[in-house]
PALODO-420000 format. One record per residue: residue number from 1; x, z, y of N, C-alpha, C in turn. Coordinates in nm, 3 decimals, decimal comma. Last residue first. Example, Ala and Ser with C-alpha at 12.3 -4.5 7.8 and 13.67 -1.06 7.14 Angstrom:
<nodes>
+-----+---------+---------+---------+---------+---------+---------+---------+---------+---------+
|   i |     n.X |     n.Z |     n.Y |    ca.X |    ca.Z |    ca.Y |     c.X |     c.Z |     c.Y |
+-----+---------+---------+---------+---------+---------+---------+---------+---------+---------+
|   2 |   1,285 |   0,708 |  -0,225 |   1,367 |   0,714 |  -0,106 |   1,290 |   0,787 |   0,003 |
|   1 |   1,319 |   0,780 |  -0,569 |   1,230 |   0,780 |  -0,450 |   1,320 |   0,780 |  -0,330 |
+-----+---------+---------+---------+---------+---------+---------+---------+---------+---------+
</nodes>
This chain:
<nodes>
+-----+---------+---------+---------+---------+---------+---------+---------+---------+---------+
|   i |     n.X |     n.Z |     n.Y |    ca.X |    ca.Z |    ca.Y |     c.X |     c.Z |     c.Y |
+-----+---------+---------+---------+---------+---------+---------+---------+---------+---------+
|  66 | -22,471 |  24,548 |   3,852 | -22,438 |  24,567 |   3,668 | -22,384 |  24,670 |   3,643 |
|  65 | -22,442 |  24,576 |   4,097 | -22,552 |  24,563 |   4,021 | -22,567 |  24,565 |   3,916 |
|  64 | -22,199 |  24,609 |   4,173 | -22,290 |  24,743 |   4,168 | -22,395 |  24,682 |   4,123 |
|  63 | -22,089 |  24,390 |   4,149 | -21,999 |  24,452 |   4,044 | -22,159 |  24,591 |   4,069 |
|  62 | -22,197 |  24,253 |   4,373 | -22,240 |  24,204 |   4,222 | -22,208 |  24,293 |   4,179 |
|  61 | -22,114 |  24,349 |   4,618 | -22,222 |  24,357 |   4,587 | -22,258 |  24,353 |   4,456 |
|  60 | -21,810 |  24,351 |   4,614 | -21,871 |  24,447 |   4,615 | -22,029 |  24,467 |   4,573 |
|  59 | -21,716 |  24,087 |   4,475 | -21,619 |  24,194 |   4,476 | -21,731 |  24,340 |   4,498 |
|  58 | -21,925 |  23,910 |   4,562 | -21,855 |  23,939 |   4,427 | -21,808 |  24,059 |   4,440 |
|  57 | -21,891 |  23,923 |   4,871 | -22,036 |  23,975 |   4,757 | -21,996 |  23,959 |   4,589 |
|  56 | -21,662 |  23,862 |   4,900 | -21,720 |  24,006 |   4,936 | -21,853 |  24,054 |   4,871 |
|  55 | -21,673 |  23,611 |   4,845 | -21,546 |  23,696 |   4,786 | -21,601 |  23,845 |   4,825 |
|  54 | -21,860 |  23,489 |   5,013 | -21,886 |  23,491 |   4,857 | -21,766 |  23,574 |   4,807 |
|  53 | -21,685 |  23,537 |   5,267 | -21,839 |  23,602 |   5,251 | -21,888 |  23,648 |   5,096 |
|  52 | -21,483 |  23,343 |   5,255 | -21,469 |  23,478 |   5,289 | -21,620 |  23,602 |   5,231 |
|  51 | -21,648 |  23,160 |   5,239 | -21,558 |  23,178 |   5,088 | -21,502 |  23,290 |   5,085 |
|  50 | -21,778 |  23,121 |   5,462 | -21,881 |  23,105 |   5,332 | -21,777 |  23,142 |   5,251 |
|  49 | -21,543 |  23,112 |   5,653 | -21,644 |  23,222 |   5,630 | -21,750 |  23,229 |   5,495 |
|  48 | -21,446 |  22,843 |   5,633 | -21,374 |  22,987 |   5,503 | -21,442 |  23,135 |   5,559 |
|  47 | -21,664 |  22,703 |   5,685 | -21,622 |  22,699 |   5,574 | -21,517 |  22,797 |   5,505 |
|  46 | -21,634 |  22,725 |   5,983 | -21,759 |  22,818 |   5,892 | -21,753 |  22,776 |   5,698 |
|  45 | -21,428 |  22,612 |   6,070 | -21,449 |  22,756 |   6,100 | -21,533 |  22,825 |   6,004 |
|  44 | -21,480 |  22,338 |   6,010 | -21,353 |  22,403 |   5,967 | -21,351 |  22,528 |   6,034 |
|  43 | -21,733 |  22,330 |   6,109 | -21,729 |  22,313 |   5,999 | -21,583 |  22,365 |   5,938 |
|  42 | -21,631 |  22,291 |   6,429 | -21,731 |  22,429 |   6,360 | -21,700 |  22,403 |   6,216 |
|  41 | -21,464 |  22,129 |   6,402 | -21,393 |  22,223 |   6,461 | -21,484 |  22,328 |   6,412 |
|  40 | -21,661 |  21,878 |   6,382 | -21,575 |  21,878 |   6,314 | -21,459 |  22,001 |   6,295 |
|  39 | -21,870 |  21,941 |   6,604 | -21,861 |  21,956 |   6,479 | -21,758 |  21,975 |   6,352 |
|  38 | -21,656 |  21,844 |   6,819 | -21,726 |  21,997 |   6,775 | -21,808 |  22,054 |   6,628 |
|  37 | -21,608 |  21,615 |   6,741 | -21,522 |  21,689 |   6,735 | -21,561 |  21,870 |   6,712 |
|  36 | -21,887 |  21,479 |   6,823 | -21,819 |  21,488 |   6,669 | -21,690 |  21,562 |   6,661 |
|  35 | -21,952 |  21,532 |   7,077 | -21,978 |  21,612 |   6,963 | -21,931 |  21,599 |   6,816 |
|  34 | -21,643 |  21,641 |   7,263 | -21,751 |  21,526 |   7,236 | -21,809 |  21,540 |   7,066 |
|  33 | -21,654 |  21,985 |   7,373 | -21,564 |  21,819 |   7,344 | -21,655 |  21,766 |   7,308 |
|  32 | -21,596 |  22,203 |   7,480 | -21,650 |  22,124 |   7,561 | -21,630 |  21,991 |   7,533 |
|  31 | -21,688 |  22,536 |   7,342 | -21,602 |  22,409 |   7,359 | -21,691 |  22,304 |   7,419 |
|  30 | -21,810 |  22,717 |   7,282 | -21,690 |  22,768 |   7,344 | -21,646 |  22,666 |   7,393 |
|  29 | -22,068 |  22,653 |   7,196 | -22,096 |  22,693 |   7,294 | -21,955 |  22,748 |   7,413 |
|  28 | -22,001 |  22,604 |   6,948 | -22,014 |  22,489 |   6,986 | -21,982 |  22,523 |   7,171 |
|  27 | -21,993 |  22,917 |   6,839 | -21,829 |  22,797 |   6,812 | -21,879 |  22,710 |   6,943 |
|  26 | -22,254 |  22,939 |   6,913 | -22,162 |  23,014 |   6,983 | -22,056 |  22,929 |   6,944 |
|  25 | -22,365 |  22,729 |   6,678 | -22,440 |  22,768 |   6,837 | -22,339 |  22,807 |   6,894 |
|  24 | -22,265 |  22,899 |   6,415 | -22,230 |  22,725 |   6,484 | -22,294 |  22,713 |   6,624 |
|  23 | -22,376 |  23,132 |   6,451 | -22,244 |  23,121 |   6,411 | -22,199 |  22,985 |   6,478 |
|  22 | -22,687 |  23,112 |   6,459 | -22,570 |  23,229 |   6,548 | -22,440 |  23,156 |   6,535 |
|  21 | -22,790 |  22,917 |   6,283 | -22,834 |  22,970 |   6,416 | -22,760 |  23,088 |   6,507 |
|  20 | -22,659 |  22,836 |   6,061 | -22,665 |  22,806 |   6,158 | -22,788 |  22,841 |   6,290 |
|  19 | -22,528 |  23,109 |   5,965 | -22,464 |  23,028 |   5,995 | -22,533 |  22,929 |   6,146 |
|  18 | -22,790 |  23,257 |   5,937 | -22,720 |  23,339 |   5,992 | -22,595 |  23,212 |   6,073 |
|  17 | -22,875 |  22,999 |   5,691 | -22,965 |  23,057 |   5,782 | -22,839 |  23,132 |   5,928 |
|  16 | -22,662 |  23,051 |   5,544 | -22,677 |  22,908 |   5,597 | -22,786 |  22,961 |   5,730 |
|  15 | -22,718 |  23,299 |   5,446 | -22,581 |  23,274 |   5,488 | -22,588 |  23,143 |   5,609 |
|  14 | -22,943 |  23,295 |   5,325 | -22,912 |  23,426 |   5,388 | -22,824 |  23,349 |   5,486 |
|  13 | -22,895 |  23,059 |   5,123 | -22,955 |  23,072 |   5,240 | -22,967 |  23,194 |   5,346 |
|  12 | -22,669 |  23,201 |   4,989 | -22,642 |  23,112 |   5,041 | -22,763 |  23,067 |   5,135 |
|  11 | -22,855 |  23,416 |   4,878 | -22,730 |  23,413 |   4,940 | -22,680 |  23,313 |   5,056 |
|  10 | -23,023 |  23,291 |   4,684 | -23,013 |  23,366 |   4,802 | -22,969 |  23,406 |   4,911 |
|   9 | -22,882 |  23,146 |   4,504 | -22,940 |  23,059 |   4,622 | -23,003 |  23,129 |   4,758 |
|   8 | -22,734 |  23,351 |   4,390 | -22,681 |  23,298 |   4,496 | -22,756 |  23,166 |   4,582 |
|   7 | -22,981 |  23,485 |   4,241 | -22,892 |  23,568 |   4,335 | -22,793 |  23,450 |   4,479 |
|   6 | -23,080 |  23,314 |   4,089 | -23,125 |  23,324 |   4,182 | -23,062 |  23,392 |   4,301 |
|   5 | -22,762 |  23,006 |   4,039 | -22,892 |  23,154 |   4,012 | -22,952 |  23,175 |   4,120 |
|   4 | -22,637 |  22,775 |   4,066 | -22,811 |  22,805 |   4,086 | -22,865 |  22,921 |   4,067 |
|   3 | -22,406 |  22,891 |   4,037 | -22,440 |  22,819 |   4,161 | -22,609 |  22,793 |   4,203 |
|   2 | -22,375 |  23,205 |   3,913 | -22,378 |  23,045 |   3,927 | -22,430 |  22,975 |   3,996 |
|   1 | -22,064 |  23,423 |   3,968 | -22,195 |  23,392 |   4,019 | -22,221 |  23,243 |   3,995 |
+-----+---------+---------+---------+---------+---------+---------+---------+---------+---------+
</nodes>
């Protein structure tokens, strides 16, 4: 997939979208630390979901479109 096609700028806002309004909200919402830590604790959570995520839409989504 290339980084500008259309397929994955799709994606990736699909993703960023879903990210941050559910995903980073609830991480933040577990913890009680000073915000640069919480940040720093979401971002190392939601970064191997985006690589988890793009390995699943390769693997299953792309291969059925061709």
């Amino acid at each position: 997939m290339k980084l500008l096609s259309k397929e994955s700028i799709i994606f990736y806002s699909i993703l960023g979208a879903i990210t941050a309004f559910v995903i980073a909200p609830f991480i933040r919402s577990l913890m009680d630390f000073d915000w640069k830590i919480e940040i720093l604790v979401t971002t190392s959570i939601v970064i191997p979901i985006y690589i988890f995520a793009k390995k699943i839409l390769l693997k299953f989504i792309i291969k059925d479109i061709n």
